[in-house]
C-alpha positions as CSV (number, residue, x, y, z in Angstrom):
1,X,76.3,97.7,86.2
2,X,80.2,96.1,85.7
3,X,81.4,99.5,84.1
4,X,79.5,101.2,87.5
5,X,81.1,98.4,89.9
6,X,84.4,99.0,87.8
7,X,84.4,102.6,88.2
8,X,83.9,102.3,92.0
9,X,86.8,100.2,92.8
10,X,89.2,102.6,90.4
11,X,87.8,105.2,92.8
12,X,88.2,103.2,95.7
13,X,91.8,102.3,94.6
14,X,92.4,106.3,94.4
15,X,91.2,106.8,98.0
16,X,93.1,104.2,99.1
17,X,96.2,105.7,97.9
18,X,95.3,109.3,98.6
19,X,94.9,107.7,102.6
20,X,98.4,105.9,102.1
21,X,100.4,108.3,100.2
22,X,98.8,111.6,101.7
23,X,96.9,111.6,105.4
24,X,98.1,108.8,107.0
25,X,102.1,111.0,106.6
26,X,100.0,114.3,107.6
27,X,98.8,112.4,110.9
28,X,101.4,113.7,113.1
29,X,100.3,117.5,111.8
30,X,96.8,116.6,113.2
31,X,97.8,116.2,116.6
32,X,99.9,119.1,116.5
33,X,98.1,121.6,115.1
34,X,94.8,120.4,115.6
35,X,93.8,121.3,112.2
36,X,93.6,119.5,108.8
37,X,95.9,121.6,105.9
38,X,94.0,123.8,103.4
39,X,95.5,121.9,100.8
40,X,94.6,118.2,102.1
41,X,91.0,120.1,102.2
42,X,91.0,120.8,98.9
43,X,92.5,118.4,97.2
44,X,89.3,116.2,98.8
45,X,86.9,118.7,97.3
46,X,88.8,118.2,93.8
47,X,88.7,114.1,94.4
48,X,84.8,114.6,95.3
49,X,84.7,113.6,98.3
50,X,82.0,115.8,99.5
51,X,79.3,114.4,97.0
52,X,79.6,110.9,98.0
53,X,76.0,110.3,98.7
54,X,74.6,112.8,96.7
55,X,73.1,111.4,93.4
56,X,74.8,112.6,90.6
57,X,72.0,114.8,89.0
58,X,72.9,117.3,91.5
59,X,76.5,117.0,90.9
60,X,77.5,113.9,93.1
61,X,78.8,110.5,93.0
62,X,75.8,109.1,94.1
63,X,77.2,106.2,96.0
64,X,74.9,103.5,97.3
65,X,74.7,102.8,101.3
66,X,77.1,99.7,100.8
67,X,79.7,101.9,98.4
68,X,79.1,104.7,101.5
69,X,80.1,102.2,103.7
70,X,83.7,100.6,101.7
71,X,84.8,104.7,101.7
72,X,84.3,105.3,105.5
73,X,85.8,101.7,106.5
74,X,89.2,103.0,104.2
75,X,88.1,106.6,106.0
76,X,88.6,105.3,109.4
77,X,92.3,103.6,108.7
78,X,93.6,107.0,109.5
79,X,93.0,110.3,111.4
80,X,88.9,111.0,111.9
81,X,89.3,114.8,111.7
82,X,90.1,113.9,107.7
83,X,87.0,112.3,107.2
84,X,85.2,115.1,110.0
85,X,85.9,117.8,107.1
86,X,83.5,115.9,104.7
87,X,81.4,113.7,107.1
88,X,78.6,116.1,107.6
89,X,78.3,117.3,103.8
90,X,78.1,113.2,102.9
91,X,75.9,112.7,105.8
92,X,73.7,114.5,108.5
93,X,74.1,118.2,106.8
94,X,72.9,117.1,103.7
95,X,70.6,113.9,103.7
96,X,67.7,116.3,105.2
97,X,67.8,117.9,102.4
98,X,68.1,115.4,99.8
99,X,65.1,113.5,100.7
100,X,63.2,115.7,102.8
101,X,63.3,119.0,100.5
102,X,61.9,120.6,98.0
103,X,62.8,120.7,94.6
104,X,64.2,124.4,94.7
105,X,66.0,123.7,97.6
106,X,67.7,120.4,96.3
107,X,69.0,122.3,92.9
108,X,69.7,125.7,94.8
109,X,71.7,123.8,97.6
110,X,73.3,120.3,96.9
111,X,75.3,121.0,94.0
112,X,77.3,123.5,95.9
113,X,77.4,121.0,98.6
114,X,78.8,118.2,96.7
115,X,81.6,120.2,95.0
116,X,82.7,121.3,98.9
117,X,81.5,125.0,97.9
118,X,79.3,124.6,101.0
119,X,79.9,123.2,104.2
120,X,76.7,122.0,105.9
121,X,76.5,121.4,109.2
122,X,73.9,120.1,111.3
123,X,71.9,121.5,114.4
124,X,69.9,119.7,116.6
125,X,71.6,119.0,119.8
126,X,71.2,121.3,122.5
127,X,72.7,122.1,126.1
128,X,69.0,120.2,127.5
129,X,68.3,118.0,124.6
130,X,70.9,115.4,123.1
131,X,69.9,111.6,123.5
132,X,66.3,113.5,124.1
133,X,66.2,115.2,120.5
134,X,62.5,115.5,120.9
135,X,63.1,117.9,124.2
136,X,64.9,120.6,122.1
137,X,64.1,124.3,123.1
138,X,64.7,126.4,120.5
139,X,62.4,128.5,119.3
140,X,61.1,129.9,115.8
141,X,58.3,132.0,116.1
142,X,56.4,133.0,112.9
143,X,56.9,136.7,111.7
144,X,54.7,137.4,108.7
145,X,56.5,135.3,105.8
146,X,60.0,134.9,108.5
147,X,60.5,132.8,111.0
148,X,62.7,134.5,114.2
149,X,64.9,131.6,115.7
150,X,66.1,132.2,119.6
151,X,68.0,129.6,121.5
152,X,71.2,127.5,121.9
153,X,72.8,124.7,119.8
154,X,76.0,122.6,121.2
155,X,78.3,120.6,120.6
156,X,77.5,121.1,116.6
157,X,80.3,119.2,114.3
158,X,81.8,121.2,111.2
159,X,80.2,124.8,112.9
160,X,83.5,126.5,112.3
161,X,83.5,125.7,108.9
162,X,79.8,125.4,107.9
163,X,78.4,127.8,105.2
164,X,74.9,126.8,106.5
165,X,73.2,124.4,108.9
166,X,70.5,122.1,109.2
167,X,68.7,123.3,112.0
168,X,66.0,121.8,114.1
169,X,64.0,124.2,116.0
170,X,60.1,123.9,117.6
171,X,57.9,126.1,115.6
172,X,55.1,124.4,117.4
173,X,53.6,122.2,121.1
174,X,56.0,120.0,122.9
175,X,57.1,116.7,121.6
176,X,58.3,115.5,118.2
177,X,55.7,117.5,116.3
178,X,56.1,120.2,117.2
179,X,59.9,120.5,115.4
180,X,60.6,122.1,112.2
181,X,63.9,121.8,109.8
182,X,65.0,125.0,108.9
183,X,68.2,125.8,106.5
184,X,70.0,128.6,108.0
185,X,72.7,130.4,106.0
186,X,75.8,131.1,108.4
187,X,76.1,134.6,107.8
188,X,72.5,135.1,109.4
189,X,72.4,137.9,111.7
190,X,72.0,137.0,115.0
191,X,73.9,133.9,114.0
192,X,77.3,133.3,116.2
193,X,79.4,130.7,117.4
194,X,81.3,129.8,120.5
195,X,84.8,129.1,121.3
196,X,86.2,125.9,119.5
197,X,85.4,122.8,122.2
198,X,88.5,121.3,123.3
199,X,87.8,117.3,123.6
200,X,89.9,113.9,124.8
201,X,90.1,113.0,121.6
202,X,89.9,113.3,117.5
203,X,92.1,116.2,117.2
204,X,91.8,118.6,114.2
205,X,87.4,118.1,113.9
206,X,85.8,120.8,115.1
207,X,82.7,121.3,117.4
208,X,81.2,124.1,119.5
209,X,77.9,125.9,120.3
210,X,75.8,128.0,117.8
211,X,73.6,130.8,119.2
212,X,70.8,132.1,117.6
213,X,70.2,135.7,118.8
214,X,66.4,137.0,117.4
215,X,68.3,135.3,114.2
216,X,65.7,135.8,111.1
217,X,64.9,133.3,108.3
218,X,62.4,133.1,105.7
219,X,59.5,130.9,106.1
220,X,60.9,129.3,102.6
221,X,63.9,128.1,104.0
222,X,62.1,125.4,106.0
223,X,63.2,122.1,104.3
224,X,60.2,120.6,102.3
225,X,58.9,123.8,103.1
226,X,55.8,122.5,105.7
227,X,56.4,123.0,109.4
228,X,56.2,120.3,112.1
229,X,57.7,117.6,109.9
230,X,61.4,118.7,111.7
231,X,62.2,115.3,113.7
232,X,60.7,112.9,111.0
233,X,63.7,114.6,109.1
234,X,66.2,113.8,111.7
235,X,65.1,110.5,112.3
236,X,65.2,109.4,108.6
237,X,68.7,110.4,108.0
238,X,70.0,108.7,111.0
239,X,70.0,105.1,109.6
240,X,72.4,105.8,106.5
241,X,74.4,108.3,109.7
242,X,74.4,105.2,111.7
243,X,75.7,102.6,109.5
244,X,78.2,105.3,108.1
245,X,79.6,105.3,111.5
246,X,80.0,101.6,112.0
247,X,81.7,100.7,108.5
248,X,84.1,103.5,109.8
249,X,84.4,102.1,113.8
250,X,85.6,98.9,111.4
251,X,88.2,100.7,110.0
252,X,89.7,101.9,112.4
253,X,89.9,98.4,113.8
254,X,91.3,97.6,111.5
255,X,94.3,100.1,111.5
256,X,94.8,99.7,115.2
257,X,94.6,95.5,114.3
258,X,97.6,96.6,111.9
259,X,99.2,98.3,114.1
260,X,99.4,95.9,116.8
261,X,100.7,92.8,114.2
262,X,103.3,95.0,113.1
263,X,104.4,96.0,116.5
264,X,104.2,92.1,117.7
265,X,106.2,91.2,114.9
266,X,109.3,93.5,115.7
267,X,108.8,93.9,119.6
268,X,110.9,91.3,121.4
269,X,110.9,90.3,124.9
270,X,112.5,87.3,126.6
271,X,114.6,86.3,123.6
272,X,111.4,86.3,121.1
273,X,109.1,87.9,119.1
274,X,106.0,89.1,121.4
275,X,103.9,87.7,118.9
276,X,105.2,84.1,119.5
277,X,103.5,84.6,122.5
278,X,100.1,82.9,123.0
279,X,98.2,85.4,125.1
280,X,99.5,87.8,122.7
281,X,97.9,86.1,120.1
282,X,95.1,85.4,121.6
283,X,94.4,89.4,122.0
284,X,94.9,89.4,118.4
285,X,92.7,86.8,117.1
286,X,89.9,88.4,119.4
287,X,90.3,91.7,117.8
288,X,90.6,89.8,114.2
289,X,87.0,87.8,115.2
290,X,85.2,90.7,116.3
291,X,86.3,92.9,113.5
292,X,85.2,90.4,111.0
293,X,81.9,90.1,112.8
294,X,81.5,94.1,112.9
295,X,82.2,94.6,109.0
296,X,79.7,91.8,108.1
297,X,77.3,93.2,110.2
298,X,77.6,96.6,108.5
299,X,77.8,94.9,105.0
300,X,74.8,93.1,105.3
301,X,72.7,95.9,106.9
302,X,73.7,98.0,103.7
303,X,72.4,95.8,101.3
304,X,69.1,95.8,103.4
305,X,69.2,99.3,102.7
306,X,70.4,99.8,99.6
307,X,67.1,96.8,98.8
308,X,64.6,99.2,100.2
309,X,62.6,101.6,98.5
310,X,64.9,105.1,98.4
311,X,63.5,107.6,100.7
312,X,61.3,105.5,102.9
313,X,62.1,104.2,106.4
314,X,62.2,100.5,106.8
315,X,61.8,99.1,110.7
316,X,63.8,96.2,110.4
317,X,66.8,97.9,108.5
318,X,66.6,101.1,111.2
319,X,66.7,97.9,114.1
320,X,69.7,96.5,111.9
321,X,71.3,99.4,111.5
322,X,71.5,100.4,115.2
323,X,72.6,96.8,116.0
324,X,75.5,97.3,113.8
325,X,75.8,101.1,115.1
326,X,75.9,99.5,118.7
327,X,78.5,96.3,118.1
328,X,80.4,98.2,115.6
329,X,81.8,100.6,118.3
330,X,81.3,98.8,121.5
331,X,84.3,96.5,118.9
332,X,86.6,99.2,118.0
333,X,86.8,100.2,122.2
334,X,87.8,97.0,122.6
335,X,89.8,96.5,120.3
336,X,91.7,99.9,120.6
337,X,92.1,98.5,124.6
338,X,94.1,95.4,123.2
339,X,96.0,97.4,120.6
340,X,97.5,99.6,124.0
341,X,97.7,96.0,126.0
342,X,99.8,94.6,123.0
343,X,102.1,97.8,122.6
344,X,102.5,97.8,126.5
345,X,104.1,100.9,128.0
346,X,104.8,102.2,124.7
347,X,100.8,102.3,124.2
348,X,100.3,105.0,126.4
349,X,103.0,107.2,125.0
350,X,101.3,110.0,122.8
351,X,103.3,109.8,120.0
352,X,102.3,106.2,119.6
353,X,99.4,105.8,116.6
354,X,97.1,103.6,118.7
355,X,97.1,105.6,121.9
356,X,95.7,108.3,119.6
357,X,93.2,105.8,118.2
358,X,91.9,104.9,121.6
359,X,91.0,108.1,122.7
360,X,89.3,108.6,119.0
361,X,87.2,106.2,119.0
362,X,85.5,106.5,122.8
363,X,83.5,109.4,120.8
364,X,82.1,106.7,118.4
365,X,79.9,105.4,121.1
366,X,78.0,108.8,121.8
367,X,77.4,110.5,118.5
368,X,74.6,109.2,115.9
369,X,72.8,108.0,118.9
370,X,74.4,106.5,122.4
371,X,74.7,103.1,122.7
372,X,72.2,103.0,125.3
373,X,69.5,104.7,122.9
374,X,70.5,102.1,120.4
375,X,69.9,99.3,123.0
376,X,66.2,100.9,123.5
377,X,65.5,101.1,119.4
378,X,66.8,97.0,119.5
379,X,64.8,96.3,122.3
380,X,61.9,98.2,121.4
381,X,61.8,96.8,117.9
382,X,62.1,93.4,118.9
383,X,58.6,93.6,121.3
384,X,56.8,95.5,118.3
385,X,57.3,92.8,115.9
């Protein structure tokens, strides 16, 4: 295990440096172009940062949850749209797959996957059904041995890019059961996308509705290939999602904690440092505590998960997981808020880093699950036991 813990922080070292040396200096072309450069892109795919979670017998890295967790915390000490590119391959686009699907499917699709080849995105969310995943309307009605999907997907990460999604649609009744995961190449006719979504913040990821026009798939491309098992699929892939999202809501407190020191040590005001200032320090030290809090939180909820058996949901590390999901970025709004308070005017000047940052990371706090819905897992969790 030292030659695997060994080989992990080499790679970690190289990320690090890649962050330093490469995207943190390409930040200012994010904002300004709204788009990440083909070669940054590729050179990611060469570095294999598309495989991260995907174990290495289908041509991954196979990193465990905690690993997971170090990358996205050095992920979000920069721009999100670099980590956006590969997020959903790592994550949500994938994960379905991996533990939900068959054999075939797993050999057919996740190399390509893990080598960038493929983009996966992932479909669930619809114009009436987001917090409410169960509610979703879409359709897929059976055809002989093809499924015809009609409906509406929004708001779908990576869509612009993806060679194939993830797609939840209701093959059966109302409710939960009634939801089946389909894999649905992009080049499906019928298939088509909507004009690019233009948001507050996290400039160069992309998002927009998919439409599904009497769009045909075979019946073997539902994942596991059984029908009906569609939102136990979506539900089991959230906790790694979750927790992957709160080790990177700590990095990015983390840069805009940077941030702020440095601009506290050079910015002076009445004949001193601002940072000799007590209340100045005192917004500091807050951030500092709660960010320390956040990445414990997210560290020991990993090892919970890494502990448990691989494939299987485990109630107390889902509660976990959306407690850390829920303080992790409720934290980084906060702390984004000081690091403009500290910068003053300057902070809400565009071309200053954490003005950028605090607009980021407002999205952090809706995606993988509202805070509110995590509040209702805790709560509801906490009564069961």
């Amino acid at each position: 295990m030292a030659s695997d813990q060994d080989s992990f922080e080499l790679m970690l070292s190289t990320i690090q440096d890649f962050i330093s040396q490469r995207l943190v200096p390409a930040e200012n072309i994010i904002e300004e172009n709204d788009e990440v450069p083909a070669d940054i892109i590729e050179e990611m795919k060469t570095m294999g940062l598309f495989g991260l979670s995907i174990p290495e017998e289908y041509g991954g890295i196979g990193l465990s949850m905690a690993q997971e967790c170090e990358v996205a915390f050095k992920f979000g000490q920069t721009a999100l749209a670099f980590r956006s590119v590969f997020g959903t391959n790592v994550g949500i686009g994938s994960q379905g797959i991996l533990m939900d699907g068959t054999e075939e499917q797993k050999c057919e699709i996740l190399p390509r996957v893990a080598s960038g080849e493929l983009i996966m995105s992932f479909a669930l969310t619809e114009p009436d059904a987001g917090s409410d995943a169960a509610a979703l309307k879409m359709r897929a009605e059976l055809d002989n041995d093809h499924y015809v999907l009609n409906g509406t997907k929004r708001f779908i990460t990576n869509a612009t890019r993806a060679g194939a999604f993830t797609l939840m649609a209701r093959t059966g009744g109302p409710g939960a059961g009634g939801i089946t995961a389909f894999i649905v190449p992009a080049s499906t006719p019928g298939l088509s996308l909507g004009k690019a979504d233009k948001k507050m913040g996290q400039r160069g990821t992309k998002t927009c509705d998919v439409f599904l026009d009497n769009a045909r798939v075979p019946a073997a491309s539902i994942i596991g290939g059984v029908p009906g098992m569609g939102f136990k699929t979506a539900m089991k892939v959230l906790d790694r999602g979750r927790l992957h999202v709160s080790a990177l809501a700590c990095g990015v407190a983390q840069r805009v904690l940077n941030e702020s020191v440095a601009y506290a040590r050079e910015r002076r005001q009445f004949g001193q440092r601002i940072g000799d200032f007590q209340l100045i320090q005192a917004m500091l030290a807050d951030s500092q505590a709660e960010l320390y809090a956040g990445w414990s939180m997210v560290q020991d909820c990993a090892r919970r998960y890494d502990a448990k058996p691989a494939g299987k949901t485990n109630p107390d590390v889902s509660m976990r997981a959306s407690c850390a999901k829920m303080f992790c970025t409720e934290m980084v709004g906060r702390v984004a808020d000081r690091g403009v308070q500290v910068h003053g005017g300057s902070g809400y000047m565009n071309e200053t880093k954490v003005e950028r940052f605090y607009r980021d990371v407002r999205l952090l706090r809706l995606y993988e699950g509202t805070t509110q819905i995590q509040q209702i897992i805790i709560g509801r969790a906490l009564l069961r036991e």
